[in-house]
TORVEX-268469 format. One record per residue (C-alpha): residue number from 1; residue in one letter; x, y, z. Coordinates in steps of 0.1 Angstrom, whole numbers, plus 5000, padded with zeros to 4 digits. Example, Ala and Ser with C-alpha at 12.3 -4.5 7.8 and 13.67 -1.06 7.14 Angstrom:
2
SITE resi resn   xx   yy   zz
SITE    1    A 5123 4955 5078
SITE    2    S 5137 4989 5071
//
This chain:
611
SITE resi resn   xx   yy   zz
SITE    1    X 3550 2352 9021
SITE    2    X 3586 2362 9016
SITE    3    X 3594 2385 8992
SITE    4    X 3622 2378 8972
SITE    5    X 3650 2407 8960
SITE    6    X 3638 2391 8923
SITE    7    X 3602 2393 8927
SITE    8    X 3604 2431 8940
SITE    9    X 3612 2438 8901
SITE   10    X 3584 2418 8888
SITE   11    X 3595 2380 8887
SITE   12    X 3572 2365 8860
SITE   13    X 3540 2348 8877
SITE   14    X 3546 2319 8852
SITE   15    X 3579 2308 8866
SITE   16    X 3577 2271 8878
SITE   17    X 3594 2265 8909
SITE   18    X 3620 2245 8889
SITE   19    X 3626 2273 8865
SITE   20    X 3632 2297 8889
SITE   21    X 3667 2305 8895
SITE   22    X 3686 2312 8927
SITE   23    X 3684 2348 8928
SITE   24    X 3646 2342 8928
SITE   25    X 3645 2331 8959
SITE   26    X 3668 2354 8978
SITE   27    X 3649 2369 9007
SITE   28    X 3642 2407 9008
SITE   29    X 3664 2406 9038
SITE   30    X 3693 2393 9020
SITE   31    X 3727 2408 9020
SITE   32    X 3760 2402 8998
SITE   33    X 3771 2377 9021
SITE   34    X 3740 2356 9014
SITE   35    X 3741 2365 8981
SITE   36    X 3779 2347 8975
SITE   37    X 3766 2320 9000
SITE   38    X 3732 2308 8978
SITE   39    X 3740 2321 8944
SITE   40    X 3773 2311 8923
SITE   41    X 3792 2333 8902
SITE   42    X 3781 2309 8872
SITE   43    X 3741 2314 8885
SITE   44    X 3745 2350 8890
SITE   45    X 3760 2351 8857
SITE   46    X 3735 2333 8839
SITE   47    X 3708 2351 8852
SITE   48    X 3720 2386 8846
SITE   49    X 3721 2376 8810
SITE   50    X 3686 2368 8805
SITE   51    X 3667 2387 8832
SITE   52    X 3688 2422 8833
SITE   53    X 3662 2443 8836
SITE   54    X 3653 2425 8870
SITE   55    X 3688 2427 8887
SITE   56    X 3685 2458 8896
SITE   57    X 3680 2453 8939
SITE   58    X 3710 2425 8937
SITE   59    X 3734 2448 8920
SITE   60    X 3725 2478 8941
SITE   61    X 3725 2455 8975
SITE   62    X 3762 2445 8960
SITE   63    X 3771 2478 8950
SITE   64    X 3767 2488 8991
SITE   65    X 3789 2465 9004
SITE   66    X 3814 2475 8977
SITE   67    X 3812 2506 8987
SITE   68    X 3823 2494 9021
SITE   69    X 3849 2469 9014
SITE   70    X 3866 2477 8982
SITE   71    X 3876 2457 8953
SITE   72    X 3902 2438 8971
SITE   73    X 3874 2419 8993
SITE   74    X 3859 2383 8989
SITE   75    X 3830 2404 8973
SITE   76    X 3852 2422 8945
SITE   77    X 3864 2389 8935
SITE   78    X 3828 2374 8932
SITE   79    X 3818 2399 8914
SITE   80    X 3853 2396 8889
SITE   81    X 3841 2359 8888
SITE   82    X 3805 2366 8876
SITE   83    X 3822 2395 8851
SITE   84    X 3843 2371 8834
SITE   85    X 3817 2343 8832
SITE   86    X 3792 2369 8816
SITE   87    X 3819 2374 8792
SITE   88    X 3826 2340 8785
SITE   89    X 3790 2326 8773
SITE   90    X 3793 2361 8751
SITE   91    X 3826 2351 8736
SITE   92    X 3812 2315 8733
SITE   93    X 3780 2327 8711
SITE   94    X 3806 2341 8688
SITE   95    X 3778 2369 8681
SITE   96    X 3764 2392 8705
SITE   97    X 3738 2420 8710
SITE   98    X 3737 2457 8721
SITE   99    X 3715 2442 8750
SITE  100    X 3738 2416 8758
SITE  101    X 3764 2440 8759
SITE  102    X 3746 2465 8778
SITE  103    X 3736 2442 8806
SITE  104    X 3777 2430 8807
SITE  105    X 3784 2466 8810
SITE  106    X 3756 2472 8841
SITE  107    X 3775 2444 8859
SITE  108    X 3806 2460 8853
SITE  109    X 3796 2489 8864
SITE  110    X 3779 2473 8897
SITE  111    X 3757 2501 8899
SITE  112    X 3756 2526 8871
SITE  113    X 3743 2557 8887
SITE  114    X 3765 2553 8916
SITE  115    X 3795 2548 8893
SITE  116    X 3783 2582 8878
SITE  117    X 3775 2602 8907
SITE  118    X 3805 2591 8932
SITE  119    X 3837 2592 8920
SITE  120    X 3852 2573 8953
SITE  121    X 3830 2544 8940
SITE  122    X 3840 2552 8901
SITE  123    X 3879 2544 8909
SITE  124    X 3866 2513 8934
SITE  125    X 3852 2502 8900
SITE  126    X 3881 2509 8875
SITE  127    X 3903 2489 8902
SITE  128    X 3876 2457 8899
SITE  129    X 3881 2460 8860
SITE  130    X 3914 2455 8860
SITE  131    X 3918 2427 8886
SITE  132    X 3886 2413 8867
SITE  133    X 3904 2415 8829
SITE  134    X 3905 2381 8809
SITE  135    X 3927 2386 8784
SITE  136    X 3916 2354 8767
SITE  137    X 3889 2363 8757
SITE  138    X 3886 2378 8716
SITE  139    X 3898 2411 8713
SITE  140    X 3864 2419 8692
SITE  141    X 3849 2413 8723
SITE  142    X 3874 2431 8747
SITE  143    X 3866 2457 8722
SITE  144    X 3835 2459 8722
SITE  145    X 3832 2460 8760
SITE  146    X 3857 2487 8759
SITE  147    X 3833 2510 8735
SITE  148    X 3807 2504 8761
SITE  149    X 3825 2517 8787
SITE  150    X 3836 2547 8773
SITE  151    X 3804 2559 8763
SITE  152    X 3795 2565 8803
SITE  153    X 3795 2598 8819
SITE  154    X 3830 2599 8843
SITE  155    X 3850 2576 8819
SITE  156    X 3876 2602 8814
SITE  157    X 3906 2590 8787
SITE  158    X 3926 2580 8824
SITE  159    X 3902 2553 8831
SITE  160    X 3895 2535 8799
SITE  161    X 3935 2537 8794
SITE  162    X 3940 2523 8826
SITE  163    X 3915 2495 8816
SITE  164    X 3925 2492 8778
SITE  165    X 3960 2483 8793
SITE  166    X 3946 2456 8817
SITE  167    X 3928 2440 8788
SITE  168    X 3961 2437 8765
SITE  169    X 3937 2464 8744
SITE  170    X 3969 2490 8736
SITE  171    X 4005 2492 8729
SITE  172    X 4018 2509 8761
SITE  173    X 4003 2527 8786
SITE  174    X 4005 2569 8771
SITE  175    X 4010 2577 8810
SITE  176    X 4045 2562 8807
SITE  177    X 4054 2581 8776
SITE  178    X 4044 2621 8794
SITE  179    X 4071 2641 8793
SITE  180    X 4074 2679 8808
SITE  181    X 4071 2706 8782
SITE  182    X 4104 2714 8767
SITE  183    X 4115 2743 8755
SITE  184    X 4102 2752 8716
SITE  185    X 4134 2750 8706
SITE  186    X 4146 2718 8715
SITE  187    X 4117 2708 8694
SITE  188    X 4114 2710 8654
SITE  189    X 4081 2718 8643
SITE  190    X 4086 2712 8603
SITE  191    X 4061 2726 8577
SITE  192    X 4075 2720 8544
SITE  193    X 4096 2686 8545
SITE  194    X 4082 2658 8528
SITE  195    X 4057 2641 8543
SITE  196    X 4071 2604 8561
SITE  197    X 4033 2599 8579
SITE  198    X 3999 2611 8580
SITE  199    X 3976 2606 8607
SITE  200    X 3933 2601 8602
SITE  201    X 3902 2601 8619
SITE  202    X 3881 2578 8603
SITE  203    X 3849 2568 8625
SITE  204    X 3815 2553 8609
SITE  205    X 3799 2586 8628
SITE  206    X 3810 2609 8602
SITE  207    X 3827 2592 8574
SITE  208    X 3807 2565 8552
SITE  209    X 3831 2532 8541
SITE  210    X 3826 2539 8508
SITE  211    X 3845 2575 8507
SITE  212    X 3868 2568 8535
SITE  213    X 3880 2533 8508
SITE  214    X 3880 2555 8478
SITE  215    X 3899 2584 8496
SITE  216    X 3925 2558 8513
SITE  217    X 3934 2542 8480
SITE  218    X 3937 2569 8462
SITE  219    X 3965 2583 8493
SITE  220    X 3982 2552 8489
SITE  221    X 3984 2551 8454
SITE  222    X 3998 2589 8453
SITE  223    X 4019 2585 8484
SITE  224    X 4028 2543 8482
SITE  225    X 4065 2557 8504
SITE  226    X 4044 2568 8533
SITE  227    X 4032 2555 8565
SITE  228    X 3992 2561 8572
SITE  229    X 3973 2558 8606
SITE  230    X 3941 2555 8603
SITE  231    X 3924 2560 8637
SITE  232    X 3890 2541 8631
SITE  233    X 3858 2525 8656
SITE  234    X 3852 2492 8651
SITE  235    X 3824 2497 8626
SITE  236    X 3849 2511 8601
SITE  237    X 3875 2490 8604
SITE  238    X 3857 2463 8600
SITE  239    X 3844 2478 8568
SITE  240    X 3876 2489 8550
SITE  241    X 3894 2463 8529
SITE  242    X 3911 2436 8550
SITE  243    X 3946 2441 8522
SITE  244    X 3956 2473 8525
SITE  245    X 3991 2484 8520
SITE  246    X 4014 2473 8547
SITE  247    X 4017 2508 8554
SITE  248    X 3983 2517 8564
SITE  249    X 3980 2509 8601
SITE  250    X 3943 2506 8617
SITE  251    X 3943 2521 8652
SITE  252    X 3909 2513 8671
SITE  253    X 3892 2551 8687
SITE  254    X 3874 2527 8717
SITE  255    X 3843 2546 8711
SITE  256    X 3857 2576 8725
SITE  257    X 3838 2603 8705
SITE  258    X 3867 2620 8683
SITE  259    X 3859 2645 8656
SITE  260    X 3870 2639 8620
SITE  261    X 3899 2666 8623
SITE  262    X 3933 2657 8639
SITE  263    X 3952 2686 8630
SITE  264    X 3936 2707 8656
SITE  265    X 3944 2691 8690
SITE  266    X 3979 2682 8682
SITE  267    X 4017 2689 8670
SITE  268    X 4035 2661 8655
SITE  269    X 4072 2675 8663
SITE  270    X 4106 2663 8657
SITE  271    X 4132 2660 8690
SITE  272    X 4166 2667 8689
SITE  273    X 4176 2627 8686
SITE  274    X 4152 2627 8654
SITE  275    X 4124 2612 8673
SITE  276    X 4095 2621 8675
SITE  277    X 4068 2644 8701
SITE  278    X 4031 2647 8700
SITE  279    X 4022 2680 8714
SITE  280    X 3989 2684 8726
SITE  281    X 3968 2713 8729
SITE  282    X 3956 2720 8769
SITE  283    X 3923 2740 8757
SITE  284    X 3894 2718 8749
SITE  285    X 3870 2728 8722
SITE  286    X 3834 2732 8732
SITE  287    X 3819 2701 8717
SITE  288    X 3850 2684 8708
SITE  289    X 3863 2677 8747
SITE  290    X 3873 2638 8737
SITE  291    X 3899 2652 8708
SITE  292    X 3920 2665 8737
SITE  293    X 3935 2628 8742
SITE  294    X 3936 2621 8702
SITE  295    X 3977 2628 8705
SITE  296    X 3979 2601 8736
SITE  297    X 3956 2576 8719
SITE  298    X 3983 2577 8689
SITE  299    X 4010 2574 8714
SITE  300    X 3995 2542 8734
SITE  301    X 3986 2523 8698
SITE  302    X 4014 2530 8680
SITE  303    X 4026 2498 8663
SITE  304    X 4055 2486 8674
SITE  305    X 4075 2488 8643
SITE  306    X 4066 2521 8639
SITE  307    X 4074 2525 8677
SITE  308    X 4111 2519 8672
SITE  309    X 4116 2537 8639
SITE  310    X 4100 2568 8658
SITE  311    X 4123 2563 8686
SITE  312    X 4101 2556 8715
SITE  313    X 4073 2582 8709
SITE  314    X 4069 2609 8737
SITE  315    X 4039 2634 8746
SITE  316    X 4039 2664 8761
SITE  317    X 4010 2687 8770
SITE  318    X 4016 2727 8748
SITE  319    X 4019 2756 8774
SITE  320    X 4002 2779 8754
SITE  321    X 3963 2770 8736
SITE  322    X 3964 2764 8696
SITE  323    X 3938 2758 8672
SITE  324    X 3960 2742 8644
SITE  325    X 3931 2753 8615
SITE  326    X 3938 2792 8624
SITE  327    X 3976 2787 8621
SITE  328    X 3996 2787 8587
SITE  329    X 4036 2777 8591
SITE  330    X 4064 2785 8574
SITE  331    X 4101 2778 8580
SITE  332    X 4105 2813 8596
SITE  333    X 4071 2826 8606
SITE  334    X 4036 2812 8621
SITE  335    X 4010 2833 8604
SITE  336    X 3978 2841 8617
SITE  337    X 3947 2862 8621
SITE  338    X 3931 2884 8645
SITE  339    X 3907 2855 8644
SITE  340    X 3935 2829 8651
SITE  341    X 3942 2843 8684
SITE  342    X 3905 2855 8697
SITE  343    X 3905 2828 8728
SITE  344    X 3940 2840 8741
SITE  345    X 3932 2883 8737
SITE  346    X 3902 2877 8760
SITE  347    X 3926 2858 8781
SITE  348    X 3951 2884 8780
SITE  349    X 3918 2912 8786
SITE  350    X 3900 2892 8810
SITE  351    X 3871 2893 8792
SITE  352    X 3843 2872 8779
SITE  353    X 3833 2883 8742
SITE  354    X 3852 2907 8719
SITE  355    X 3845 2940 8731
SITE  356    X 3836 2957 8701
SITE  357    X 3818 2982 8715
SITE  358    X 3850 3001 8720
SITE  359    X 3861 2999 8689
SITE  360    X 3848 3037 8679
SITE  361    X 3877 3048 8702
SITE  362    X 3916 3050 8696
SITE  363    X 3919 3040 8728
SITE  364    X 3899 3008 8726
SITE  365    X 3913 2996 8694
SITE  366    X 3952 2997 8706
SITE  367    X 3941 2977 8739
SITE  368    X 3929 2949 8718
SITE  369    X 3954 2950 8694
SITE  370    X 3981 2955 8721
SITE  371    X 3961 2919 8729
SITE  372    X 3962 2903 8702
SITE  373    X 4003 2911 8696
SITE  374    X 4005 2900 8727
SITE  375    X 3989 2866 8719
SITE  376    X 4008 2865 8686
SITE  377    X 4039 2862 8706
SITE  378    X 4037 2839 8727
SITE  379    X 4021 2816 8702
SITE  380    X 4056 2823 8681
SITE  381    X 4075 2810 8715
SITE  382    X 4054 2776 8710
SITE  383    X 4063 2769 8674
SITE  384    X 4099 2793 8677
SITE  385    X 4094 2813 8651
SITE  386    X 4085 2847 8644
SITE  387    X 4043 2853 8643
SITE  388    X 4031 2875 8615
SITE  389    X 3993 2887 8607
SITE  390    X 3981 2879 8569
SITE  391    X 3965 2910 8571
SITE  392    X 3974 2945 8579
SITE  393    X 3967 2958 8620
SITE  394    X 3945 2991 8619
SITE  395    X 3977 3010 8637
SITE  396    X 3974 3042 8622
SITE  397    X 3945 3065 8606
SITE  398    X 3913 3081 8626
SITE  399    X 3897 3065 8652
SITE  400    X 3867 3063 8626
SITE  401    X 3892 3046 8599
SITE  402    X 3905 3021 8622
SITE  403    X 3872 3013 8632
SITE  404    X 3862 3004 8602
SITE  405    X 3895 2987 8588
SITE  406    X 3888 2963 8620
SITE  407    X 3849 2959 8608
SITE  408    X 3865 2946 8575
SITE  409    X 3884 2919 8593
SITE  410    X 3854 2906 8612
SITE  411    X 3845 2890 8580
SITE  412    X 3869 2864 8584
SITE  413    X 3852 2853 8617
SITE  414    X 3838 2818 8619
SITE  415    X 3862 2803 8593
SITE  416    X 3894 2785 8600
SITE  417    X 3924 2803 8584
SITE  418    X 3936 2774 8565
SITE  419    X 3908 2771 8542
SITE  420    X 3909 2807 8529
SITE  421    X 3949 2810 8526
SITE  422    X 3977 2792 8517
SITE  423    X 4011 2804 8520
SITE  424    X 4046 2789 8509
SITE  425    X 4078 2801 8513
SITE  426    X 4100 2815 8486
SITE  427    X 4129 2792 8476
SITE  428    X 4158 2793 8453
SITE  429    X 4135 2795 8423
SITE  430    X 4107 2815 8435
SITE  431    X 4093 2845 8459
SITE  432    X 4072 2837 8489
SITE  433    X 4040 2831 8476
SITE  434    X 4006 2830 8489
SITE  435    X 3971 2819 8476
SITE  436    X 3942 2834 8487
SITE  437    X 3905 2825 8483
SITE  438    X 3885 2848 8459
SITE  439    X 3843 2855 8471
SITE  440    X 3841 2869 8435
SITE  441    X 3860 2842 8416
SITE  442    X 3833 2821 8430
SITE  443    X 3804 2846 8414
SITE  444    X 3829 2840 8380
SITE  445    X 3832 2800 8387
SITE  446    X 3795 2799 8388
SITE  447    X 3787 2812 8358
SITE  448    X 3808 2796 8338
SITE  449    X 3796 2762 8348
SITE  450    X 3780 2737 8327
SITE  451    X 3756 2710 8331
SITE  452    X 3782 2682 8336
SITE  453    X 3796 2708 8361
SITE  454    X 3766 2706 8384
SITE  455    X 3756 2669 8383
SITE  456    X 3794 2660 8395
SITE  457    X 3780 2686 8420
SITE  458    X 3754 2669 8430
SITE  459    X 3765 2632 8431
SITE  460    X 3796 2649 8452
SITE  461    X 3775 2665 8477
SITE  462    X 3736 2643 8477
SITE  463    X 3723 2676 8471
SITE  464    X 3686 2671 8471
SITE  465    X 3674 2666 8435
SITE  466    X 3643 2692 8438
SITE  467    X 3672 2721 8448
SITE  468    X 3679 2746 8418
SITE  469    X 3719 2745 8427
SITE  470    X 3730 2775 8405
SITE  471    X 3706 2794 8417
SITE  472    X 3709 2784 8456
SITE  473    X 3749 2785 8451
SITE  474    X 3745 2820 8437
SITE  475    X 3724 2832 8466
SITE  476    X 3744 2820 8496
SITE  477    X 3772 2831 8481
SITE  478    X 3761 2867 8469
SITE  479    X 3746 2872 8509
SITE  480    X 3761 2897 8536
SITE  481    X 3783 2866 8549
SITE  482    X 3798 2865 8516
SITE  483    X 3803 2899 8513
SITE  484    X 3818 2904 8546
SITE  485    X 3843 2871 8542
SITE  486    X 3852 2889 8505
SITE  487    X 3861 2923 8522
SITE  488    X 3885 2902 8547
SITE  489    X 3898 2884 8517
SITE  490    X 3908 2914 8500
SITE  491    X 3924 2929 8534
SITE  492    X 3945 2905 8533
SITE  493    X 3957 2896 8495
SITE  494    X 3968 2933 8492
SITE  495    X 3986 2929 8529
SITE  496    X 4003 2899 8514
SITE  497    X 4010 2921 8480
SITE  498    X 4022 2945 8495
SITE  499    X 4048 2927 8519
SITE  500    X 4063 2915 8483
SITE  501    X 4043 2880 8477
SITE  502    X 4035 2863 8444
SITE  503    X 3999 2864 8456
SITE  504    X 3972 2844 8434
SITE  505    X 3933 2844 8441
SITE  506    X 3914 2807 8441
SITE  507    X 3881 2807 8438
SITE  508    X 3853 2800 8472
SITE  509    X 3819 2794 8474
SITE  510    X 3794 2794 8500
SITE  511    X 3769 2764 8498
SITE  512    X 3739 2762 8517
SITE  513    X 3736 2730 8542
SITE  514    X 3697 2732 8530
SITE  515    X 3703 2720 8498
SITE  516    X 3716 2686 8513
SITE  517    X 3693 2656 8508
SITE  518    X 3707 2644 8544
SITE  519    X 3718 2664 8568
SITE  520    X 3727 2648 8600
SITE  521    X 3733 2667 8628
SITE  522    X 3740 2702 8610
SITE  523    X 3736 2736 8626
SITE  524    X 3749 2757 8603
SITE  525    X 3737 2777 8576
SITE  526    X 3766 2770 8550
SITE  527    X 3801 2750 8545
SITE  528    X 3831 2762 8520
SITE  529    X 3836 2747 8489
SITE  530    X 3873 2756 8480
SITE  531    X 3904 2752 8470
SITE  532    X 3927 2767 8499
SITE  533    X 3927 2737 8525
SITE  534    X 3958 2719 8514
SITE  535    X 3990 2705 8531
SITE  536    X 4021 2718 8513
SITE  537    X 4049 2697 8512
SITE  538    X 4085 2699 8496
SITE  539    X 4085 2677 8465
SITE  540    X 4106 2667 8436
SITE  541    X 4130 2699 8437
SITE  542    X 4099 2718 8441
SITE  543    X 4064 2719 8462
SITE  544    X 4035 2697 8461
SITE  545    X 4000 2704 8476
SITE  546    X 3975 2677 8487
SITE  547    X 3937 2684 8489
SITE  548    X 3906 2670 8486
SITE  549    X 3886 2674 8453
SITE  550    X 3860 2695 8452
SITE  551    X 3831 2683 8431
SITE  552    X 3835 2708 8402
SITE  553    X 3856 2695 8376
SITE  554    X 3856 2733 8360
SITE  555    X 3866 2744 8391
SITE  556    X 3893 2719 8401
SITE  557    X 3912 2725 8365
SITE  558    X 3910 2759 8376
SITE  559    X 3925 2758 8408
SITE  560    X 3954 2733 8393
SITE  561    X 3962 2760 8373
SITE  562    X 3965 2792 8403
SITE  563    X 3987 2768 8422
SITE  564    X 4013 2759 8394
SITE  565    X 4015 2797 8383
SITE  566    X 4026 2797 8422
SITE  567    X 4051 2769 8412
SITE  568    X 4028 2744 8435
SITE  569    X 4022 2713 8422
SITE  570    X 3981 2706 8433
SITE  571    X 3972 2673 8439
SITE  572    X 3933 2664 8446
SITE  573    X 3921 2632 8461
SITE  574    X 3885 2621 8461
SITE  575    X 3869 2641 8489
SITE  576    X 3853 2630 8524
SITE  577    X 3825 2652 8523
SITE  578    X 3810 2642 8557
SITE  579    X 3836 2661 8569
SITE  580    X 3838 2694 8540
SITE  581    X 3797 2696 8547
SITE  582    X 3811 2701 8585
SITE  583    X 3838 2725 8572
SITE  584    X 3866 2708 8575
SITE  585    X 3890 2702 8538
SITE  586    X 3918 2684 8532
SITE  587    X 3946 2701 8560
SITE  588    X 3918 2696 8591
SITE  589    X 3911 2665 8583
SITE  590    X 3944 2652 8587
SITE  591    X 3979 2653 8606
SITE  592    X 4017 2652 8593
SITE  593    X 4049 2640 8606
SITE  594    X 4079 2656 8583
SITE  595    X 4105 2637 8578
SITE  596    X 4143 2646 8593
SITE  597    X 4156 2680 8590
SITE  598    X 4194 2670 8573
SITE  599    X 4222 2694 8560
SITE  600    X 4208 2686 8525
SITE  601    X 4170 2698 8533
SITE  602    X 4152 2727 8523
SITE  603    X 4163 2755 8542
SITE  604    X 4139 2784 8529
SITE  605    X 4129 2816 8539
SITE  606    X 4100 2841 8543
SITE  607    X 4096 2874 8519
SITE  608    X 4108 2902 8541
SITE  609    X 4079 2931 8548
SITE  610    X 4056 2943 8573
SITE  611    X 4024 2930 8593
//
């Protein structure tokens, strides 16, 4: 009896002999040369498609000889031919499954765990999917192909670039684009211009259609002069009206796993010729590894109108780590927090964890803050301006005072920076002024709200309809993490005070994540509801702020009202809430370019005064 390489899977008993295909009766001692001999690209093809489960042995006897004689060999372009005939009966059904797709991806792949484990086979691979790329086929389907392949362990943003291009899937190749770091001051990093373009995550992971349609045509409508890129999977852009303005470009993720907050990873800066530079951050964030090569993704799909008015687009990688949520900018300063620069003082101390076991010493607290100055510095060097702290540095006192001055600031720990302050520069009419967030305007928000108050609440949020939310609201927000956060808060409105700004308090709550009906995917305790996380931009001879709504109408009208006694106009858009139930507002979850800096623009300055 001879066994074939079929039947060692399992062939089905019931296969009559005229049913049986080719690859049936291959013999156990077959190799790839027999294999191309008895079996046609079209056969093997057509077999892979309905029996993938069973083609295990041929793709792993192919993968061998691969391994051997590279992509360029008779057998590369054998397996290129049954590739692009898979693809064709796909594109030919006009619909498709998550099987069929799966099994086109295995023969890709030639042999999955090999692809994964050996990365001299990985890039023998890469080099049969682009000499095996059929750019006739539908782009849904090059698409979808392309999602597939990205969602394998060792497809780094390199490779699925290097095959997106092949496929006619991007714009440009981002490679082509790299520039070396230049110096900060060839660069302009603007923070108050008005806003020309704003840059989105939208992916049906986090964001539901619904919200991400209300929130886009409610940015249109207040900003109909700017350009919008909306970074979206397939599954959302398929969802999202087909008529948008003819500003609002879609630009397709490729199943890369990005997070819904692009102002982290990256800088959109101005070069001296008015065009424009996307500086990306070189330290990945646990967890968030793919938004590393959100800034080249943007760079690669740029469409070409936008291409040219941009003046050719280039990228460069930042020489110093940023987190863009624990940095506020002004035209003079980049304000941070001790917080803001953790990652770089245990650079600069070699060390691990904070080492707050020496902070009952003198001696301990001036290393770490020696540290942290340190840090502040050379983060100023990246965005050229001068760093300040938006709160006072324990510098002086007891060891025992400083001790606990610095215990006060850990409170701020675990929240970005840019959703508990907001801080504009004075201008011709007004001082610099700053808005901080408020633990016990919260405790006064919650009391005054009424019923309407908490069912806006509720619909905002799907708070579960069993949940008492006054009184869970009341809880989370009168707990040691609230007191802590509202000891930092207060540290640093009276730093701001005192360094002469027009400082106003906004109201922030602590909501538990268990009062959520749904909660995919959560791990922590609580999110922010607040008013804080807002993009500031120069506006009609004055300043306007953008945010997201916030569920409490009471609150909202409130928050209106701190900002324009800071002569900040506060616009609220309906809210994506996937992303505020994550912690991220308005500010994280999206990116700016500013437009031009000309002779006639805003040229302000910071208040004067001390860290």
């Amino acid at each position: 009896m001879v066994l074939s390489v079929a039947t060692a899977m399992g062939a089905p008993p019931w296969a009559s002999a005229a049913s049986v295909s080719p690859v049936d009766r291959l013999p156990a001692s077959a190799t790839a040369a027999t294999v191309m001999t008895e079996v046609t690209s079209q056969q093997l093809s057509a077999y892979l498609l309905e029996w993938g489960p069973r083609s295990g042995p041929v793709l792993v006897l192919l993968s061998r000889e691969l391994a051997q004689t590279g992509p360029e060999s008779a057998l590369g372009a054998y397996l290129s031919a049954t590739v692009r005939a898979m693809a064709h009966e796909l594109d030919a059904r006009a619909t498709w499954t998550e099987t069929d797709l799966d099994r086109l991806l295995t023969v890709q792949l030639v042999n999955p765990r090999l692809f994964v484990e050996d990365v001299a086979f990985r890039y023998q691979v890469v080099a049969l999917l682009r000499q095996g790329s059929d750019v006739t086929l539908t782009a849904g389907l090059r698409q979808a192909m392309l999602e597939g392949l990205n969602r394998i362990t060792g497809v780094d943003f390199e490779i699925a670039e290097t095959v997106a291009a092949a496929w006619g899937l991007i714009e440009r190749s981002s490679t082509s684009r790299y520039v070396a770091p230049a110096h900060s001051s060839d660069l302009v990093i603007d923070s108050d211009l008005p806003i020309v373009a704003t840059v989105l995550v939208l992916t049906s992971q986090f964001i539901g259609a619904t919200e991400a349609e209300r929130f886009l045509e409610a940015l249109e409508s207040i900003a109909p002069e700017r350009d919008i890129l909306v970074m979206a999977d397939q599954a959302m852009a398929a969802s999202l009206r087909p008529t948008r303005s003819p500003r609002t470009h879609l630009l397709l993720t490729q199943g890369r796993g990005y997070s819904p907050w692009p102002r982290d990873p990256m800088i959109l800066a101005r070069r001296g010729d008015g065009g424009v530079s996307v500086i990306v951050r070189p330290n990945e964030q646990l967890g968030r590894e793919d938004d590393s090569s959100l800034g080249r993704l943007l760079v690669a799909q740029l469409p070409s109108e936008l291409d040219a008015r941009w003046h050719e687009p280039r990228w460069q990688t930042s020489p110093t780590p940023f987190h863009n949520g624990q940095i506020l900018l002004t035209r003079d300063h980049v304000w941070v927090s001790v917080h803001s620069l953790e990652w770089a003082i245990l650079e600069h101390m070699g060390l691990d964890r904070v080492p707050v076991e020496s902070f009952s010493t003198a001696e301990g607290i001036d290393t770490y803050l020696d540290a942290a100055e340190a840090a502040a510095a050379q983060l100023g060097q990246l965005f050229d301006r001068q760093p300040r702290f938006v709160h006072a540095l324990p510098r002086s006192g007891t060891a025992e005072e400083r001790s606990a001055a610095l215990w006060r600031l850990a409170g701020g720990g675990g929240f970005d920076l840019d959703s508990l302050v907001t801080i504009v520069a004075a201008d011709a009419t007004s001082p610099p002024r700053a808005i901080v967030a408020s633990v016990d305007g919260g405790h006064e928000l919650l009391q005054a709200l009424s019923a309407d108050d908490i069912s806006a609440l509720r619909r905002t949020y799907g708070i579960d309809a069993a949940t008492d939310v006054l009184a869970s609201l009341t809880q989370t927000s009168s707990g040691q993490r609230a007191s802590q956060l509202a000891a930092f808060l207060d540290s640093v409105a009276d730093n701001l005070d005192s360094a002469g700004f027009f400082v106003r308090r906004a109201p922030v709550l602590l909501a538990p994540t268990s009062m959520l009906a749904d909660q995919p995917d959560l791990e922590h305790e609580d999110f922010l509801i607040g008013w804080n996380n807002v993009v500031i931009s120069a506006w009609d001879g004055g300043h306007r702020a953008e945010s997201f709504a916030s569920g409490i109408p009471r609150g909202d009208a409130a928050a209106i009202e701190v900002f324009r006694a800071a002569n900040i106009d506060l616009r609220l858009l309906p809210p994506l809430t996937s992303s505020v139930i994550r912690n991220g507002g308005y500010r994280c979850a999206t990116n700016h370019l500013r437009g031009p800096r000309t002779a006639t623009a805003p040229m302000s300055a910071d208040g004067a005064g001390a860290r």
